[in-house]
C-alpha positions in Angstrom: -3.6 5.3 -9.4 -3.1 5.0 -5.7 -3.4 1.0 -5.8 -0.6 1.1 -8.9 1.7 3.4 -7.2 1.3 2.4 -3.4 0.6 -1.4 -3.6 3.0 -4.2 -3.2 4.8 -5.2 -6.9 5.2 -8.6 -7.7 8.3 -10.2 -8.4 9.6 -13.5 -9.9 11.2 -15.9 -7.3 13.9 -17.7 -9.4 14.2 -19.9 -6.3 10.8 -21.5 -6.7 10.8 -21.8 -9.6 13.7 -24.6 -10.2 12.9 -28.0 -10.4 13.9 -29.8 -7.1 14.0 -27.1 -5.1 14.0 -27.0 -1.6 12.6 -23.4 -1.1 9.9 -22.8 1.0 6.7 -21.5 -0.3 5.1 -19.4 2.3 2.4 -18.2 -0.1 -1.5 -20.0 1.0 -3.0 -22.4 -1.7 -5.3 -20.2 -3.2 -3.0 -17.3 -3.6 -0.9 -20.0 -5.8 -3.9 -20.9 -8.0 -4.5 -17.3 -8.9 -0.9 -16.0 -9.1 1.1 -19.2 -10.6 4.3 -20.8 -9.3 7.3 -18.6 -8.2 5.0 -15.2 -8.0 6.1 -13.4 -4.8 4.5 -10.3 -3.7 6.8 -7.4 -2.2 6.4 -5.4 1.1 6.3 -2.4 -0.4 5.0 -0.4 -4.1 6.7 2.1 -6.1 5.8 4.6 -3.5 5.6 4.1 0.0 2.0 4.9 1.7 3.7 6.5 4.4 5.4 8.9 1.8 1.6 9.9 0.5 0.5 10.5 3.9 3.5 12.9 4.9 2.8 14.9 1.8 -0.3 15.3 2.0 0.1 16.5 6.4 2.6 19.1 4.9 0.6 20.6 2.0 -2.3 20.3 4.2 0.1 22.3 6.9 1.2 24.8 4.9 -2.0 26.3 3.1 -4.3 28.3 5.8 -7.3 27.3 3.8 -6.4 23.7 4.7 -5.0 23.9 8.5 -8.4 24.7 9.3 -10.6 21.6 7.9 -9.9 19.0 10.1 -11.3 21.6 13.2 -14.2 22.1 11.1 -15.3 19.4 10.4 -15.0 18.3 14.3 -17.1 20.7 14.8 -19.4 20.1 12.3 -19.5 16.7 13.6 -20.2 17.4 17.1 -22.7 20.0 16.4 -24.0 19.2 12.9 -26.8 22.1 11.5 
């Protein structure tokens, strides 16, 4: 779910795909013979990853059963019993 949302989308390059086209194809060899001719990937998915992370700081913020993890588990690792 994370890779669907969060990873880059690919997107048809109408560009590349003419015939006698003088667009560059920055894309390596082998990412053309698995993806086809005129496939480009995006930058970004549906959601951006920094999106997920700054939810997840301010749920993890607001609950007091969750500010305290991350100090226990640093002490857990530096004295594990």
């Amino acid at each position: 779910l994370n890779g669907i949302l969060c990873g880059p989308r690919y997107v048809k390059d109408y560009s590349l795909r003419r015939k006698n086209s003088v667009e560059f194809d920055p894309a390596p060899r082998d990412f053309r013979l698995a993806m086809g001719f005129g496939i480009m990937p995006t930058r970004r998915g549906l959601v951006p990853l920094e999106l997920v992370w700054l939810v997840l700081l301010i749920l993890g913020l607001s609950s007091s059963k969750y500010r305290e993890m991350p100090f226990i588990m640093f002490k857990k690792l530096l004295h594990p019993s």
